[in-house]
C-alpha positions, 0 to 999 in steps of 0.5 A: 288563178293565174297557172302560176306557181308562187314562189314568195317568202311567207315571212316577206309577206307577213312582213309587209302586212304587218308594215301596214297594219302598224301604219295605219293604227290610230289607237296609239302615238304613231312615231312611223306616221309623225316621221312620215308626215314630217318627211313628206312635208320637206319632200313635197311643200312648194315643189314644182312638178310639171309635164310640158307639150302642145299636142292633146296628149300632153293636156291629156297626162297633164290632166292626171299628172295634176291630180297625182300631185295633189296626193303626192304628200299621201303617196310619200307618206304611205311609201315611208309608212309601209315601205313602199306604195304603188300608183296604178292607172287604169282608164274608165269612161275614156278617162284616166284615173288611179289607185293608191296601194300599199306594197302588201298588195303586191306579190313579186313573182319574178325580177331581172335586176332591179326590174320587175318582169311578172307579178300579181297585185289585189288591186282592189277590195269590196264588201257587199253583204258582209261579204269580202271581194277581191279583184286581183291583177296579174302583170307579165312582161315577156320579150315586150308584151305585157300581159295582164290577167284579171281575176275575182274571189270570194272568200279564197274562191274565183267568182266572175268579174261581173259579180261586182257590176263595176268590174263587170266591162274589165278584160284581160290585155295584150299590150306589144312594144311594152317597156316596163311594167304599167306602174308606179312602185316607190319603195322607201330609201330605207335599207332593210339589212337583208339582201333581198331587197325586193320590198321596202320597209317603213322609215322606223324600220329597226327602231322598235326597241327605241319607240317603246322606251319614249312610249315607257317614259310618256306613260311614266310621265303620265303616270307621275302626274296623277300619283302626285295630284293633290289632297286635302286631309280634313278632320275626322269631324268635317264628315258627316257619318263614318262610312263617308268616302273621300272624293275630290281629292279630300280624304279623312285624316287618321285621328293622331292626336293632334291639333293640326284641322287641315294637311295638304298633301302636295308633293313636288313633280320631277317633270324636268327628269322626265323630260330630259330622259324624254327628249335624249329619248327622241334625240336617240331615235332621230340618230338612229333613224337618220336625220337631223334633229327637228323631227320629234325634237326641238331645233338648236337655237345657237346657230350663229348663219345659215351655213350652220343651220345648213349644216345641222340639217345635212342629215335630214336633206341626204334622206329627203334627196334619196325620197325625191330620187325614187319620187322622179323615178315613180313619176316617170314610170306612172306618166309612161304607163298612162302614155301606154294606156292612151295609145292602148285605148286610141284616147287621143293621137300620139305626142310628145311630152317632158316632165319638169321637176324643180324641187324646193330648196328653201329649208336649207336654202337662202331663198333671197340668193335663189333669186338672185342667181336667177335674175343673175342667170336671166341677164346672162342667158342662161335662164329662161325669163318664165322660170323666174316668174315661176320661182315668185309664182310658183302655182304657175305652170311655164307655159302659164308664166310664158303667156303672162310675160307675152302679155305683159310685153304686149301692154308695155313693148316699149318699156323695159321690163323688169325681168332683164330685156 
């Protein structure tokens, strides 16, 4: 489609979509989702992601930036799922949206370092009349100048863009002074153990062999529940004709003999085995993935302080760290390609912009000694008295704190407030 020749490894492909497809199964426990979304949790929860400016086109990214924060959690889950995710703008109706896309949608053809100079993506998929449609993006940076290609296909074979009526208006671009390409790809921080690192792999990447064991002692589990429901034996005589069949858990009694008119068959579970073999199971799992315990396991209870309990979660912390440093990365590369996009298609004048990024601390963290340093550090000077409005307030933005403190000064100029004038 593209006049390129494609030179990806088959079994890298096959790879990532396999990555997907075992994500997104919902027939099963799902231990690649329950560490993902636990993750995701840590990584996102009571985080403070802003873009600071006055001009229209800061209000402009601010505008997307605030959507793509509502689905930050899905964007992390997705990247520790299937080993990584793209978020790709594009701009409709003067108006900039996205789309959130797993990495088997995405085909690298060529990279200088860890850069990304040319690739192709299906960027989206339709059915209409039983009938599968593709739209393919292909992505060339060359000396500055990006060059993207868009492309159709029905069933392997190229049809117009018009075929579909929502991709009727798309057309190629030509974008000069280009840095990087225009989006987002997080990969997960998850060593692949290959060195072609190209692609990332899901959170349980290696762990197979240890989620069917726990998946083996839950069906085991199971399994020992419903051999040792209990019976009633009756007499022979309790049923009426010879061909009644047992049913409730009462069955006939094989005539021995003897006197006894009722036996129970009532044998002792050994859940506590099982749970124990359980749990060491899922301790395994957490080591060899490489956090902390908590995730699938239940938290010690004998920290004596903090600092312990700090300890006891350094793994955990190290891998949400590493998911944060690829999240600013990705935030960065979408909010500049937005920024592209804005001067491509003239939606307001040029301005400046700064992405403010103060990420949650308070799992591992006393949140009273937080508070304090920055009370600590607003009498010194050394921190802005709207930071810390927005460390109690954290659904504020800093200009939103700033202006509740300049009203707050204008009602009461005479009287010192609380925040250390």
């Amino acid at each position: 489609m593209f006049g390129k020749k494609q030179n990806n490894d088959e079994l890298l492909i096959d790879a990532n979509e396999k990555f997907t497809i075992d994500y997104e199964n919902t027939r099963d426990i799902n231990f690649t989702s329950i560490f993902s979304n636990k993750l995701a949790n840590y990584v996102v929860n009571d985080s403070n992601i802003d873009l600071t400016g006055d001009d229209k086109r800061s209000e402009l990214l601010k505008k997307i930036l605030k959507k793509l924060r509502k689905k930050l959690k899905k964007v992390v889950c997705r990247e520790l799922g299937t080993g990584g995710v793209l978020v790709i703008p594009y701009v409709t109706n003067n108006n900039i949206y996205y789309n959130i896309v797993s990495q088997n949608r995405l085909c690298i053809n060529k990279k200088i370092g860890d850069d990304i100079v040319d690739c192709t993506i299906m960027a989206e998929h339709v059915v209409k009349s039983k009938n599968h449609y593709y739209r393919w993006a292909d992505y060339t940076l060359n000396d500055g100048t990006l060059y993207v290609k868009y492309r159709a296909t029905l069933d392997g074979d190229p049809v117009p863009l018009s075929t579909i009526n929502e991709w009727a208006n798309i057309e190629d671009m030509v974008i000069p002074n280009v840095e990087k390409m225009l989006f987002a790809y997080i990969k997960s921080p998850i060593d692949n153990r290959h060195e072609n690192d190209d692609y990332g792999v899901p959170i349980t990447y290696g762990c197979d062999k240890q989620i069917m064991e726990i998946k083996d002692t839950l069906n085991q589990i199971l399994r020992e529940y419903k051999l040792k429901e209990a019976f009633v034996g009756a007499d022979v005589t309790m049923f009426k004709g010879d061909d009644a069949l047992p049913t409730n858990g009462l069955y006939k009694k094989v005539n021995s003999g003897e006197d006894d008119f009722w036996e129970v068959f009532d044998p002792a579970f050994r859940d506590t085995s099982y749970y124990n073999k359980l749990m060491n199971q899922c301790a395994l799992l957490e080591k060899q993935i490489g956090t902390s315990r908590g995730i699938i396991t239940e938290p010690l209870s004998t920290y004596q302080n903090t600092d312990e309990t700090r300890r006891s979660l350094y793994d955990t912390f190290s891998i949400v760290d590493d998911i944060r440093d690829g999240i600013v990365d990705g935030l960065e590369d979408f909010i500049y390609a937005c920024n592209v996009l804005a001067n491509y298609y003239n939606l307001t004048p040029m301005g400046k912009y700064e992405i403010k990024i103060d990420w949650d601390y308070s799992y591992i963290e006393d949140s009273s000694a937080n508070y304090n340093q920055l009370v600590s550090g607003v009498n010194q000077g050394v921190i802005k008295k709207s930071e810390l409005r927005q460390f109690i307030k954290p659904e504020e933005t800093l200009e939103q704190a700033q202006a509740v403190i300049d009203e707050i000064k204008k009602e009461s100029p005479t009287t010192k407030d609380l925040l250390g004038d």
